[in-house]
N, C-alpha and C positions, 0 to 999 in steps of 0.2 A: 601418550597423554590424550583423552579426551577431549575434543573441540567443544568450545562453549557454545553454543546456541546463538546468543544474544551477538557473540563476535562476530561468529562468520555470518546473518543476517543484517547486522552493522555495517560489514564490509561491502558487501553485496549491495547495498541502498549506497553509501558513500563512497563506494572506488569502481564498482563492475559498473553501474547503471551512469554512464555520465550525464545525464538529461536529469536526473535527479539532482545533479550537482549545478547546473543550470537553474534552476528552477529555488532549490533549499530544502529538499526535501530530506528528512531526518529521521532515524530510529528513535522514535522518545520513549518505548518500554515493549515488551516481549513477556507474555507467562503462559502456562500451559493453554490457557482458555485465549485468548486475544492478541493480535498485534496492533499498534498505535503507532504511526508516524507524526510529527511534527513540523508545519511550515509557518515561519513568517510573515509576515506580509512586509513588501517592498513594491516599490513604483513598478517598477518593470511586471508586476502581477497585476495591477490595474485593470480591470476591463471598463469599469465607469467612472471617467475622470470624474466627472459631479459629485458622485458617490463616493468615490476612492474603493468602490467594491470587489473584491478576487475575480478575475476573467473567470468565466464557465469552463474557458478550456483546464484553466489550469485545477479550479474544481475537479472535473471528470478526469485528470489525469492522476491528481493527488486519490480519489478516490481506485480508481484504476490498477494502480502499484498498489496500495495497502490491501486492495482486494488480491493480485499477486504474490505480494507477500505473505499473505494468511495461507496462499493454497501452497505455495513452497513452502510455508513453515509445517505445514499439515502432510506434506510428503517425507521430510524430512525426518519427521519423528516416528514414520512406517519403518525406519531402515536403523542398521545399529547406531549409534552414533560416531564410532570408531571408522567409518567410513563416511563421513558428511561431507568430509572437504573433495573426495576422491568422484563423489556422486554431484558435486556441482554442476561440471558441464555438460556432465548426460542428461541430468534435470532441465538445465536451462534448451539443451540444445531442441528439445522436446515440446516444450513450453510456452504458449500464447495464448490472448485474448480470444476467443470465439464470440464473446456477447457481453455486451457491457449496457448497462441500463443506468443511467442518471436522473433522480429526480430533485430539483431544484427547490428549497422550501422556501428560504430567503434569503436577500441578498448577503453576500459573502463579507460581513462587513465584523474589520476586529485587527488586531494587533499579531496575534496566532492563532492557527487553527492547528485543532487535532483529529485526526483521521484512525478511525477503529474500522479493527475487519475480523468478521467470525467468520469461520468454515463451518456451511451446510451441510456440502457433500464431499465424499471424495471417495473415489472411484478409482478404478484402476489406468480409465481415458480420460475423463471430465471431471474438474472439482468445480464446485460452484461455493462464493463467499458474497456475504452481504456485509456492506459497508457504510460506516456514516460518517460526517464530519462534522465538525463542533470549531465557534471559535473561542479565546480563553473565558468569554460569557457560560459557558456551554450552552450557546443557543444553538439549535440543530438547523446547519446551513444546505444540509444535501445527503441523500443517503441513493446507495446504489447497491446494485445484483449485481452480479460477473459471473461469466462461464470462461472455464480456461484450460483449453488443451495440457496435459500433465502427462500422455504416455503415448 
């Protein structure tokens, strides 16, 4: 049987990445063209009590994995599918940030945010994905580049 797509990048965000589980970070949709994570907001993501604004950090991090995520989902669909789950830990083993670029546009203020990531490029070494975040306003909180070792 064929692996679904959506499952095993589901599983991968909510059971392998435990710091994603720390944090709340969530698969909220998957299609050919884009990945979309979804977080929260909770006290512990605070970075401006006054404000009640999302930390920076967790910003750049939220953006960081959905850029991850877009270059693993963008490898994933080079290879048969009947082999996805078998090619997990050679992917991952493989697999890091090189460069990650965050620009701040306004403060991170909202109930949820959603995190979209396109793949640039993808190469046989480096894929590069740009990412933005949005909160359920869709007002654009942060958008970022990423370069990520893949081979």
């Amino acid at each position: 049987m064929k692996p679904k797509l959506y499952d095993i990048v589901s599983n991968i965000i909510n059971e392998k990445i435990a710091f994603n589980k720390v944090i709340g970070i969530k698969l909220d949709c998957l299609d050919e063209q884009s990945v979309c994570l979804k977080l929260s907001m909770n006290d512990l993501l605070v970075g401006n009590p006054v404000r009640r604004s999302l930390h920076g950090g967790v910003i750049s991090t939220v953006l960081d994995v959905t850029g991850g995520i877009t270059a693993f989902v963008g490898i994933l669909k080079t290879l048969d599918p009947c082999t996805w789950e078998h090619k997990i830990e050679e992917i991952f083993y493989q697999f890091g940030t090189i460069d990650l670029r965050v620009d701040y546009l306004r403060p991170g203020l909202g109930q949820s945010f959603f995190a979209t990531g396109s793949l640039l490029r993808l190469g046989n070494k480096v894929a590069v994905t740009q990412m933005k975040l949005r909160n359920q306003k869709e007002d654009l909180i942060a958008i970022g580049t990423a370069t990520y070792i893949v081979g």
